[in-house]
C-alpha positions as CSV (number, residue, x, y, z in Angstrom):
1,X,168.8,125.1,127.6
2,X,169.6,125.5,131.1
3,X,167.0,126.5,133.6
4,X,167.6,128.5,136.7
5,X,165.3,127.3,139.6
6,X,164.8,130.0,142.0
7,X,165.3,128.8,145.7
8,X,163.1,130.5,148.5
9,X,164.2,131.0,151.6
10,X,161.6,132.8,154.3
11,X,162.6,134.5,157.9
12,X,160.2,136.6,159.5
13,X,158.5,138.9,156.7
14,X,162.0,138.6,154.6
15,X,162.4,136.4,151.8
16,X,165.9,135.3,150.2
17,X,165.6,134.3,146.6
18,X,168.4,132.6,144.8
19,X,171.2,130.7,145.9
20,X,175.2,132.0,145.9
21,X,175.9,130.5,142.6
22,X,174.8,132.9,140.3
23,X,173.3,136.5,140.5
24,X,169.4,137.4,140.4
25,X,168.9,139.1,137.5
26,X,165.6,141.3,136.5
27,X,164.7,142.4,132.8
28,X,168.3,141.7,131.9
29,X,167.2,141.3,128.1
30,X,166.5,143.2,124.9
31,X,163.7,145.7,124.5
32,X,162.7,146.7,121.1
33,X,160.3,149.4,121.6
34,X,160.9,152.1,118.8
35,X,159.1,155.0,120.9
36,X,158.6,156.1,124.8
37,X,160.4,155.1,127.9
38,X,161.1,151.6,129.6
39,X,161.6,151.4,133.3
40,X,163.3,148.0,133.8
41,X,162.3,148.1,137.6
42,X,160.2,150.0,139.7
43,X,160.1,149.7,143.3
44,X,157.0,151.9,145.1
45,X,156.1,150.6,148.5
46,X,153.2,153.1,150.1
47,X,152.3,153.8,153.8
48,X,148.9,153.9,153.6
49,X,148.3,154.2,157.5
50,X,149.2,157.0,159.2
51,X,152.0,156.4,162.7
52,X,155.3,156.5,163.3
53,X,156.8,154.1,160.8
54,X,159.7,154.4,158.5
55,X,160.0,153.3,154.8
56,X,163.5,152.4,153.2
57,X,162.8,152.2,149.1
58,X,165.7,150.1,149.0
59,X,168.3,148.8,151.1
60,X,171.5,147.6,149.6
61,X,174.4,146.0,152.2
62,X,177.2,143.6,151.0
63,X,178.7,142.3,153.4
64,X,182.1,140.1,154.3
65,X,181.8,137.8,157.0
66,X,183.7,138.4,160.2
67,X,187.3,136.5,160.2
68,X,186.6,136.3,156.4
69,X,189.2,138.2,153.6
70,X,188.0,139.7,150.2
71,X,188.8,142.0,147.4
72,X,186.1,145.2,147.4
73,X,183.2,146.0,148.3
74,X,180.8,147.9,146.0
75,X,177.3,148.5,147.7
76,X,175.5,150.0,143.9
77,X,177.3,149.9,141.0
78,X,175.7,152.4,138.3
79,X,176.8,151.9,135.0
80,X,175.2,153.0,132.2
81,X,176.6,152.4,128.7
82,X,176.5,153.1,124.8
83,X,177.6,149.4,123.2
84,X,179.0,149.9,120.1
85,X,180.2,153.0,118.0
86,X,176.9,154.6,116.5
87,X,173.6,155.1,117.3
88,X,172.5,158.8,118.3
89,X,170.5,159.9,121.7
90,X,168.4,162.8,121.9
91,X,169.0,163.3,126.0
92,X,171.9,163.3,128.6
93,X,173.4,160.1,130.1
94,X,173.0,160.4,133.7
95,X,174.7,157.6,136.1
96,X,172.3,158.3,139.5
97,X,169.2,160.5,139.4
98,X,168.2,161.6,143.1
99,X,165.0,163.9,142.5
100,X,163.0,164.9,145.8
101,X,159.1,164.8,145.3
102,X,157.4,166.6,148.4
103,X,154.1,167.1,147.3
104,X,152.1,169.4,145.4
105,X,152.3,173.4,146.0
106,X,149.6,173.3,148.6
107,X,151.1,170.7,150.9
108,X,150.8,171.4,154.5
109,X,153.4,168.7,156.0
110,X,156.1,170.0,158.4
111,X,159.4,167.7,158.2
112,X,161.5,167.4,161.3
113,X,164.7,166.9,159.8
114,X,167.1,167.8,157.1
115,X,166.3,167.6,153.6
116,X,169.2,165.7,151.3
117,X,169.6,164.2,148.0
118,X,172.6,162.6,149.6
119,X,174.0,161.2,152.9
120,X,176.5,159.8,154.0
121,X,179.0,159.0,157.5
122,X,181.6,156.8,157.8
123,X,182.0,154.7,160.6
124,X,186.3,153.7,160.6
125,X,186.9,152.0,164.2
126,X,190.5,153.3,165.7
127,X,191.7,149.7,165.6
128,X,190.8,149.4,161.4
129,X,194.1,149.9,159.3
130,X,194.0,151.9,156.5
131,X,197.1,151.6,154.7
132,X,196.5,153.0,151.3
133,X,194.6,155.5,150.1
134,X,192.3,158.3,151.3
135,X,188.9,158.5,153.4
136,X,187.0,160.9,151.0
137,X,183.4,161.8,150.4
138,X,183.5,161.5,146.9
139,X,185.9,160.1,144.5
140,X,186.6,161.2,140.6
141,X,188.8,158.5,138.7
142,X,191.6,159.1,136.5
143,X,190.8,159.9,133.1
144,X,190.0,156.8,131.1
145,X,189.4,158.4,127.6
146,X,187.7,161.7,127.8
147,X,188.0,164.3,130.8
148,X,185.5,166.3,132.5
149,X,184.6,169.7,131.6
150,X,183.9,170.9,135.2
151,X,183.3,169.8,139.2
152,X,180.0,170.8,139.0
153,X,177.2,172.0,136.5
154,X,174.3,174.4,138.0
155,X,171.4,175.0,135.6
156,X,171.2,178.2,136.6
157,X,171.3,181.0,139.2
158,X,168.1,180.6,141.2
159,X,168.6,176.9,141.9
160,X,169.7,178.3,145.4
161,X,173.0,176.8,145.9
162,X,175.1,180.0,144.5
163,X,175.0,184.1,145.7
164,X,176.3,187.4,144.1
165,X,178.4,187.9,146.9
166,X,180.9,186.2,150.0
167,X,179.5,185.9,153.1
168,X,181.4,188.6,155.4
169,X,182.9,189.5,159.0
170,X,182.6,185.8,159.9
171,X,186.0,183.1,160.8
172,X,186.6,181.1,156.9
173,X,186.5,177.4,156.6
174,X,188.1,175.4,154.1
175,X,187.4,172.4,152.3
176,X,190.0,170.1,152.1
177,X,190.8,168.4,148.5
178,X,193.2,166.0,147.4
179,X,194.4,165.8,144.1
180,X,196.3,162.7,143.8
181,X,198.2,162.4,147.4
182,X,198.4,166.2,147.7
183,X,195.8,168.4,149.4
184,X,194.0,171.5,148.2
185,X,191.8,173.6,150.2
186,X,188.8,175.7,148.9
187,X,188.1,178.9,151.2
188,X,183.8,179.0,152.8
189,X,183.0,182.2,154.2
190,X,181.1,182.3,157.2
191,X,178.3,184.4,157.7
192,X,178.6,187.0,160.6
């Protein structure tokens, strides 16, 4: 049985494991618990001194080389799957979970900044060509088997992203969405 011999590579307080042959995998194997959950990996890194430093949980950045060409370039790929045809789940199949813990009831802290489960920019310099295709926040693929049921799903109506009513007496915005190559707008009122 082949081996796979890690190969360490250290700069600074960064080290490179693995070599460009072959993938690093983690807990890429069979479970066979019968009964609770199984977190294949769990990343946690703590400040434990207060100051002004920043924490990244995870930083994920393929890259092509300059003067290099390619095919794409996926930075996280989630895809969870069913193999098979049978074997029942009790819960929901969720592709990326982005929940916001900010303490307990009591907390005191005062954030700066905005609050997001997701952000994003895209930086497209004037000399890049784009030849096919749109620049678009989000994507959703053509159907494959089964469609969607809906855009969105709200739990409820005090999740505070919905109101009874329009905002009023203020200039409208519109989203802009394409559907295939042809755009779609989606009125915002502004509030006075």
């Amino acid at each position: 049985m082949a081996t796979f011999k890690e190969k360490v590579m250290s700069e600074g307080n960064s080290r490179t494991i693995g070599d460009e042959r072959s993938s690093y995998r983690i807990k890429s194997r069979d479970f066979i618990s019968t009964s609770g959950d199984i977190n294949a990996v769990q990343i946690k890194p703590n400040i434990s001194v207060g100051g002004t430093t920043g924490i990244t949980g995870l930083e994920v950045a393929p890259r092509i080389a300059d003067g290099k060409t390619g095919n794409s370039v996926i930075a996280i790929k989630a895809d969870p799957a069913l193999k098979g045809t049978s074997g029942n789940i009790t819960g929901g199949v969720v592709a990326v979970e982005a929940n916001i813990d900010l303490g307990s009831d009591t907390s005191t802290r005062t954030i700066g900044a905005d609050i997001a489960a997701f952000s994003t920019f895209l930086s497209l310099p004037s000399g890049c060509v784009h030849t096919v295709g749109l620049n678009t926040v989000m994507k959703v693929r053509t159907v494959n088997i089964a469609k969607w049921d809906g855009f969105l799903n709200i739990d409820d109506l005090n999740t505070g992203v919905t109101r009874t009513a329009a905002y009023s007496g203020g200039t409208a915005q519109y989203l802009i969405v394409y559907i295939g190559a042809v755009p779609y707008t989606i009125a915002m009122e502004r509030n006075a």
